[in-house]
N, C-alpha and C positions, 0 to 999 in steps of 0.2 A: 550562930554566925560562923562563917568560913573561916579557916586559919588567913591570920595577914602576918607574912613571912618578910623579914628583912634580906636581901640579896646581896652579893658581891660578887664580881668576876675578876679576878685576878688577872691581868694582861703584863706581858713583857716591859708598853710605854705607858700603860692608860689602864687603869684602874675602875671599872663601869660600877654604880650603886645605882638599885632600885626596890620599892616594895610590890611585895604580891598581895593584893587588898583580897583575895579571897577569888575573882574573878581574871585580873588584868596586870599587868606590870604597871605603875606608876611610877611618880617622884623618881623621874630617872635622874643621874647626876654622872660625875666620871671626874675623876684627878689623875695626876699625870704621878705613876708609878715612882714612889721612893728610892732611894739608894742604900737605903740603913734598916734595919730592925725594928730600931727606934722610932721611926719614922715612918716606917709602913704602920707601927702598932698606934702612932698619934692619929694616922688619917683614919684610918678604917676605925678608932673607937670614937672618932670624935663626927664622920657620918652616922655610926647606928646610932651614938645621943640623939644625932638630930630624927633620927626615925622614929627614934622611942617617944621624940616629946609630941610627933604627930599621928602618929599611926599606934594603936592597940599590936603591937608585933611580940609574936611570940619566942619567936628567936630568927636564928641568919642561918642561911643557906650560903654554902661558898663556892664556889666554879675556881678547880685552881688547877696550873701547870704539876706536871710531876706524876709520879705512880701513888697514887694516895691511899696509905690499909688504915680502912677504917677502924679495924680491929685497935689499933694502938696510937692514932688520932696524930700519926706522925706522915710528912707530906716526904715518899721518898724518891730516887731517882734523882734528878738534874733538869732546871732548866734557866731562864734568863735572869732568874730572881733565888742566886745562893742562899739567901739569908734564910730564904720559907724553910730550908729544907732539913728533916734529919735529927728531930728532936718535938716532943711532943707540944706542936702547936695550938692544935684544938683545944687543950682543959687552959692553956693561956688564954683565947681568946675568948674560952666561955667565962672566963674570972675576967675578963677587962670588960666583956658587954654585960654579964651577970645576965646571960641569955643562954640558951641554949646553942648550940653551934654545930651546924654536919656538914664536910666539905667533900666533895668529890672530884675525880679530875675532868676537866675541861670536853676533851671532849668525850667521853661519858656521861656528861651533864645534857651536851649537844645530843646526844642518842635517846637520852630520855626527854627531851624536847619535843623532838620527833614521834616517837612514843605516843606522848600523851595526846597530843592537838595539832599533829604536823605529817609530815607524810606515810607516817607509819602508824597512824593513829589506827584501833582498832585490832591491831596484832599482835599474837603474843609474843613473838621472838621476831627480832630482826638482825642484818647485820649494818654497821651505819661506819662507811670508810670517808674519812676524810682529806681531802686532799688539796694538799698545800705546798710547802717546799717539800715537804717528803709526804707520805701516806701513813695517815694514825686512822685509828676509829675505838670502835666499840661492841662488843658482842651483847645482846641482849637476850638473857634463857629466860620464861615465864614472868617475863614483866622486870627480872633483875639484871643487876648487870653481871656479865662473866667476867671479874678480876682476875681469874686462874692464881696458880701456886704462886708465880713469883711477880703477881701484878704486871704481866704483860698480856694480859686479856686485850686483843682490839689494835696491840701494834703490828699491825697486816705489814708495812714498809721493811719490814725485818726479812719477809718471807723473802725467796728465791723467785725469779721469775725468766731468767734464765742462768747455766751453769755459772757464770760469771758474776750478774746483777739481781739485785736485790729491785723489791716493786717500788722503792719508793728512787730508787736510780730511773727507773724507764717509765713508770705509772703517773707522772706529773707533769704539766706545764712549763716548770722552769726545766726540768731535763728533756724535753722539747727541745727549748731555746738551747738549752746546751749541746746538745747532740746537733743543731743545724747550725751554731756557733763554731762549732769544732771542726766540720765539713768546710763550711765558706768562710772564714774567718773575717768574721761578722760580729757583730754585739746587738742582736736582735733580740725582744722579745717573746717570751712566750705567745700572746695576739699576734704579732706582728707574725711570727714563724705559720701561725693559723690560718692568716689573710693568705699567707705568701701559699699554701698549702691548697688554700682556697682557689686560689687564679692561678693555679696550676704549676709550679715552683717543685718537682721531682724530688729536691733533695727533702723538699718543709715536710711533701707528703707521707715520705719515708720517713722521718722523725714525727709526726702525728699518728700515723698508722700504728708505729712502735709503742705509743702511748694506749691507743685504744685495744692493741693484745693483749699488752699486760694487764691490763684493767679485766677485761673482758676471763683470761685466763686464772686472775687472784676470783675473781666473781665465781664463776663457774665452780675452782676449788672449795672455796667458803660453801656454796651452796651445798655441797656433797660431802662436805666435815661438820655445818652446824645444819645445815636442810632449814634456815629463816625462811618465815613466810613474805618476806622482804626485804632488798637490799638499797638502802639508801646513802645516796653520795653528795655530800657536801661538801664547801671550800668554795674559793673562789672559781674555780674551773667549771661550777654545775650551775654557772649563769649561761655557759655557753649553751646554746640549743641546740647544738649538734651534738653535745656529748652520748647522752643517752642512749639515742637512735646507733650510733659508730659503736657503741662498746656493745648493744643487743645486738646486732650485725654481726662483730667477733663471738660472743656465743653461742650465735648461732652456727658459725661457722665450726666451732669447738664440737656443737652438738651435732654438726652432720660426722665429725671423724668419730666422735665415742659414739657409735651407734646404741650402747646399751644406755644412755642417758637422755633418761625420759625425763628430766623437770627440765623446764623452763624458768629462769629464774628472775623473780617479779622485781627489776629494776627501777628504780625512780630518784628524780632529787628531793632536795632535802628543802622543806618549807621557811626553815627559819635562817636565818644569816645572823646579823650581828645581834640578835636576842636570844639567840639558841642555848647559850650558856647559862644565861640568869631564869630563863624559863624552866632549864633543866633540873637549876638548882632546887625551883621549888617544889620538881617530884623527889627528888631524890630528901631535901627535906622531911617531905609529908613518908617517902619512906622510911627515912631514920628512925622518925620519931610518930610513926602512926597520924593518919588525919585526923 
């Protein structure tokens, strides 16, 4: 019989449960994220009960914010929920489920999503940027993920994208909106700046173009530092259907000035959205702890 994985995704307001029966995600549930400790440890033991008492689960997969080394089962960095952070939470939560327990971060979880049954399926390395208010992702070498030395493996938003800005300043949607806010002193946003960009609005165009360089130029670099056999882009922005095509356009453009640059680099989105987390969880699971 297939391993049946108990899941968790750890969110800012909302907290998602589900099992993995061996083929699919099930028994989906979600509560609205704690404010305490104590309280986060009441919901999340008192969901896996309810898992355990119907599902054969062999332990929990966790999807969480933060830089998370697994080497010492402690979730570090910062992010909306203090309490996770900075002290060894895993061997707590495998003594309160009396399960096994492997957590990884969020969107690391999402790369190995992708990975396994989603647009990168079939690869052995990819890079998977995600973009949202700022630009996170995740490196992926032979099937693993690249945590680097000081677990900032995949935070691309850090990088330079011009002498001034960072990608996660110009590589986004809401810095879109910001940048055509700042010009017309306006409080548009980000769609709204895309429509306006769309039916011909100079200033939106200029603040969307700005967007699909940087993208296009962090792409290009990634492909020429890790050479992935795929680059995959998630977040709310890879609904749009025009992303893709605009940022292959800008590396193309890239590749006509570096004439010594012969790849082309295999761009697509990303297949899962708001399961990408709990599906991630359960390779990264089956990797902890062998299928």
């Amino acid at each position: 019989m297939m391993s049946q994985i108990g899941l968790i995704d750890i969110g800012g307001t909302t907290i998602k449960f589900a099992v993995w029966d061996g083929k699919e995600l099930v028994a989906h549930t979600a509560k609205k994220t704690p404010k305490t400790l104590a309280e986060f440890y009441d919901v999340l033991t008192e969901e896996v009960t309810t898992m355990k008492a119907n599902y054969p689960i062999e332990g929990v997969g966790i999807s969480s914010p933060g830089a998370v080394n697994k080497k010492t089962g402690v979730i570090e960095g910062a992010s909306a929920l203090p309490y996770i952070h900075n002290f060894k939470i895993q061997p707590e939560l495998e003594k309160r489920f009396g399960l096994k327990v492997s957590i990884e971060n969020d969107a690391n979880c999402a790369a190995l999503a992708e990975l396994a049954d989603g647009a990168g399926q079939g690869a052995d390395s990819l890079v998977f940027l995600v973009i949202g208010t700022g630009v996170g992702g995740s490196v992926i070498v032979n099937h693993q993920i690249w945590h680097g030395a000081h677990l900032f493996g995949g935070e691309f938003g850090y990088t330079l994208s011009s002498d001034q800005n960072t990608l996660s300043e110009l590589g986004t949607s809401v810095s879109v909106a910001k940048r055509y806010n700042e010009k017309r002193h306006t409080k548009k946003t980000g769609k709204e700046v895309f429509d306006l960009a769309d039916a011909g609005d100079r200033e939106a165009q200029t603040a969307v173009d700005t967007m699909y360089w940087a993208l296009a130029k962090a792409i290009y670099n990634l492909q020429y530092s890790f050479d992935p056999e795929k680059v995959v882009i998630g977040g709310g922005v890879s609904n749009n259907p025009e992303l893709i095509p605009n940022v292959k356009k800008n590396i193309e453009k890239i590749r006509r000035q570096v004439k010594i640059a012969s790849i082309k680099p295999d761009v697509v989105a990303c297949k899962y959205t708001d399961q990408a987390n709990l599906r991630g969880a359960v390779v990264d699971f089956e990797q902890t702890y062998g299928k």
